[in-house]
C-alpha positions in Angstrom: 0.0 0.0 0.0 2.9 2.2 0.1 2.2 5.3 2.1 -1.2 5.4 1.3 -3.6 6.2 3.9 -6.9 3.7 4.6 -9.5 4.6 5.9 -11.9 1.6 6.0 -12.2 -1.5 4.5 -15.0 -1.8 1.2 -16.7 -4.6 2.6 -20.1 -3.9 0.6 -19.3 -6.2 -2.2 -18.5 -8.8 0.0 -21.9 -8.0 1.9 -23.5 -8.1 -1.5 -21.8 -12.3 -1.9 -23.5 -13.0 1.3 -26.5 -11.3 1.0 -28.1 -14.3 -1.0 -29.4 -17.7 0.5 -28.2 -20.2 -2.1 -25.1 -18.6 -1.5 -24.9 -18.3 2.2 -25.9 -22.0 2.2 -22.7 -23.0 0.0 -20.9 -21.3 2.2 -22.5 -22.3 5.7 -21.7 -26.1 4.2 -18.3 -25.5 3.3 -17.7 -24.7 7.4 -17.3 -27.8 7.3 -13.3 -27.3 6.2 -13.6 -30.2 3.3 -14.0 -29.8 0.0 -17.3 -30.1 -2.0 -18.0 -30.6 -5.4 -20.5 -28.2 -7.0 -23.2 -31.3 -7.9 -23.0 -31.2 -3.8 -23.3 -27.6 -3.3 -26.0 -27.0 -5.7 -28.2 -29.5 -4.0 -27.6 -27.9 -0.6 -28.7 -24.6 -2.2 -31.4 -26.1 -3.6 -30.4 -24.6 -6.8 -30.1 -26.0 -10.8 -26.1 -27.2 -11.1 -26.0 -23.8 -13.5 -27.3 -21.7 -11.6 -24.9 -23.3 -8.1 -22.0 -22.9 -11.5 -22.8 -18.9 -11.9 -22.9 -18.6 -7.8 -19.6 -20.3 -7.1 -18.1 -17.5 -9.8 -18.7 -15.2 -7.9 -17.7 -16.4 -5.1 -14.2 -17.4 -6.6 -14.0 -13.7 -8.3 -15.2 -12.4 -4.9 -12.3 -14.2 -3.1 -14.4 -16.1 -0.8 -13.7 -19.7 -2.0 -10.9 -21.6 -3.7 -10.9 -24.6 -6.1 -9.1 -27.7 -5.5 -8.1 -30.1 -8.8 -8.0 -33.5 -8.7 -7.7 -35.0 -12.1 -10.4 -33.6 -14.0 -12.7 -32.7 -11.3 -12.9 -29.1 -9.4 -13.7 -29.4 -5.6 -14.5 -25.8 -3.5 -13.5 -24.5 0.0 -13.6 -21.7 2.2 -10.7 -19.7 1.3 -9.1 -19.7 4.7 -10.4 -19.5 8.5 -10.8 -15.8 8.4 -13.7 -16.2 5.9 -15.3 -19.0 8.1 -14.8 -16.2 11.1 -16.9 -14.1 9.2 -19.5 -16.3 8.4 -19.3 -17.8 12.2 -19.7 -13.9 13.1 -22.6 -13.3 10.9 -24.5 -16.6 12.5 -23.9 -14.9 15.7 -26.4 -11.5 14.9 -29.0 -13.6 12.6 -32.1 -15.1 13.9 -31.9 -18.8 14.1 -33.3 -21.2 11.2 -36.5 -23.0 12.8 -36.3 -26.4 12.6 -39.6 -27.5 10.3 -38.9 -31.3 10.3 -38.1 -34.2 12.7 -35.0 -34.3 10.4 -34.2 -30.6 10.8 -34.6 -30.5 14.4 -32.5 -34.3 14.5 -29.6 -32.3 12.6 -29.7 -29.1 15.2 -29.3 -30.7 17.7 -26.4 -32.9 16.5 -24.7 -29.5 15.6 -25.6 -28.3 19.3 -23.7 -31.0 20.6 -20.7 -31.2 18.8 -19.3 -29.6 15.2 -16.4 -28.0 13.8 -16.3 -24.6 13.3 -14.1 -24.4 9.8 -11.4 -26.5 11.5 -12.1 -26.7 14.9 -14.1 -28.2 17.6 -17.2 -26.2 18.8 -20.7 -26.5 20.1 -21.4 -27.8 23.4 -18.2 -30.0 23.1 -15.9 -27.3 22.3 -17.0 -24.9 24.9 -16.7 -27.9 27.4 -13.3 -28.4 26.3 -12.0 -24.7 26.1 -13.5 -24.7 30.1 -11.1 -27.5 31.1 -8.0 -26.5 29.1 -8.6 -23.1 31.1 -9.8 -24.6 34.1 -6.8 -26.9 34.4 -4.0 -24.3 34.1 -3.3 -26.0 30.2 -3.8 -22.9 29.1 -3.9 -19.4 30.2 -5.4 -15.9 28.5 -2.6 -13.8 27.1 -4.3 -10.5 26.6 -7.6 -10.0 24.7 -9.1 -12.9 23.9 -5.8 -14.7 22.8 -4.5 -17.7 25.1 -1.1 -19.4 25.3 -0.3 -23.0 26.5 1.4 -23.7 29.8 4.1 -25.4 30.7 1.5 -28.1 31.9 -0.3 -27.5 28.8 2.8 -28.3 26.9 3.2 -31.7 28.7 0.1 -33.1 28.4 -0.5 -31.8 24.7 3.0 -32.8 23.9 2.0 -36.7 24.9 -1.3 -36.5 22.6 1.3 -35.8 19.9 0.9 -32.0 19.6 3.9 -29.9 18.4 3.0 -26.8 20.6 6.0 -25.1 19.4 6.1 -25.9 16.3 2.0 -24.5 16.6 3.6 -21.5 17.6 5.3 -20.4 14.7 2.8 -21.2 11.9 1.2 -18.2 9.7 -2.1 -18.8 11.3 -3.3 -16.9 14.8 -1.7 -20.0 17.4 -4.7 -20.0 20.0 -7.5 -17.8 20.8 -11.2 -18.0 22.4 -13.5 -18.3 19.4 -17.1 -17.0 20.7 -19.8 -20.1 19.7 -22.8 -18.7 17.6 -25.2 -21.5 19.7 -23.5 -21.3 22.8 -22.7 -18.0 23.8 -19.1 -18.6 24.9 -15.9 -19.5 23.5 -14.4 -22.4 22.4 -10.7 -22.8 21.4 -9.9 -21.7 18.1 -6.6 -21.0 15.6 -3.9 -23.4 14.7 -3.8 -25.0 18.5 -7.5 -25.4 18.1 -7.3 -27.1 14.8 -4.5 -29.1 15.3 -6.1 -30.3 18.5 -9.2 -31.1 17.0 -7.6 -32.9 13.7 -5.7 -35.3 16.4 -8.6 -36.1 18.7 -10.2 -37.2 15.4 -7.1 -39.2 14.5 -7.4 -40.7 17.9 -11.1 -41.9 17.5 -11.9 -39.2 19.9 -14.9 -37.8 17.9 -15.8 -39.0 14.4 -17.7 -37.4 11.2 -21.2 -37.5 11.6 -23.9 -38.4 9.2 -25.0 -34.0 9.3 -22.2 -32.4 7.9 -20.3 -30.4 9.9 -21.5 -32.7 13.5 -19.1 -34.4 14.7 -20.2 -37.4 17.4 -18.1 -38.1 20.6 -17.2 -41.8 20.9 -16.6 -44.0 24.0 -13.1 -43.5 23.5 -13.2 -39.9 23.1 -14.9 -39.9 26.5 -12.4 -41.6 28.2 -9.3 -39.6 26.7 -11.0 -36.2 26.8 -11.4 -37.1 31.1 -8.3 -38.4 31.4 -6.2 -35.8 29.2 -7.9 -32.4 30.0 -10.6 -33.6 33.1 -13.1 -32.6 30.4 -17.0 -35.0 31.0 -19.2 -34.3 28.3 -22.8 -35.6 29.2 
């Protein structure tokens, strides 16, 4: 930018993106941090596969997704955490989508319970987890609502297989209290809180849920998460 002076970010035309529901609902299903064709975006839109073709330009033009190639076909994310923050931050002001179907209300409360938010563990299981990590002196706030790991936390991440250090020094924001839309208080996000959550799903911890985006804690992942951070979900 040189020694030009900003004064504010243009954020209408990326107001004007979200500000369309088949749109929004590509994007609310890529929170999910995987990939997705556009056959599978268009049916969660609801939309023809043209029409779900002509959104998804303008999203790519607009910088909110990416495509990934394998072979000949094209797969679409989220271009990076800080437009799932966004979308995450927008969920938080908007009036909640009334369930109008055993199968709706089946799929909220699945999401309730536990889901990743872009790449990391949220809902009722995330906020439960945060708690402890705090709780049992793993972590600690380090001004604002960034946190830093102990050297407890260190220990007892460390034998889960977590490079905290490593952590430390990626590109991404290392740990911070991400405020949950549905629960109304933070669970752990940025690259601790992703790395955490990709490990406990290596570990059997949690795994993918039929909804996408729900993630289902497993007898295991009871067990470890009381043992590791003295987290009991119910």
């Amino acid at each position: 930018m040189g020694s030009e002076h900003v004064l504010s970010a243009d954020f209408a035309p990326v107001a004007a993106l979200l500000a369309d529901r088949a749109r929004a609902a590509m994007l609310t299903a890529l929170l999910d941090g995987r990939p997705l064709a556009a056959g599978e975006l268009a049916r969660t839109a609801g939309v023809s596969a043209q029409t779900a073709s002509a959104h998804l330009g303008r999203l790519l033009d607009g910088g909110l997704v990416t495509v990934v190639k394998q072979g000949r076909h094209r797969y679409y994310r989220l271009r990076g955490s800080e437009v799932a923050l966004v979308i995450e931050a927008l969920s938080r002001i908007s009036p909640p989508v009334r369930a109008r179907s055993l199968r709706q209300s089946r799929d909220a409360r699945r999401l309730h319970e536990a889901r990743t938010c872009y790449d990391h563990l949220a809902g009722v299981a995330g906020v439960a987890l945060f708690a402890a990590l705090v709780g049992g002196g793993l972590i600690e706030a380090d001004g604002g609502d960034a946190y830093e790991v102990t050297e407890k936390g260190e220990e007892r991440l460390g034998a889960l297989g977590l490079d905290v250090a490593v952590l430390r020094r990626s590109r991404r924001r290392f740990a911070w209290g991400c405020f949950d839309w549905t629960e109304r208080s933070p669970h752990l996000g940025g690259a601790l809180g992703a790395a955490l959550t990709g490990r406990m799903i290596e570990l059997g911890w949690f795994e993918r849920g039929s909804t996408r985006r729900a993630l289902v804690v497993t007898d295991v992942g009871h067990g470890g998460l009381a043992d590791s951070f003295g987290c009991v979900l119910p």
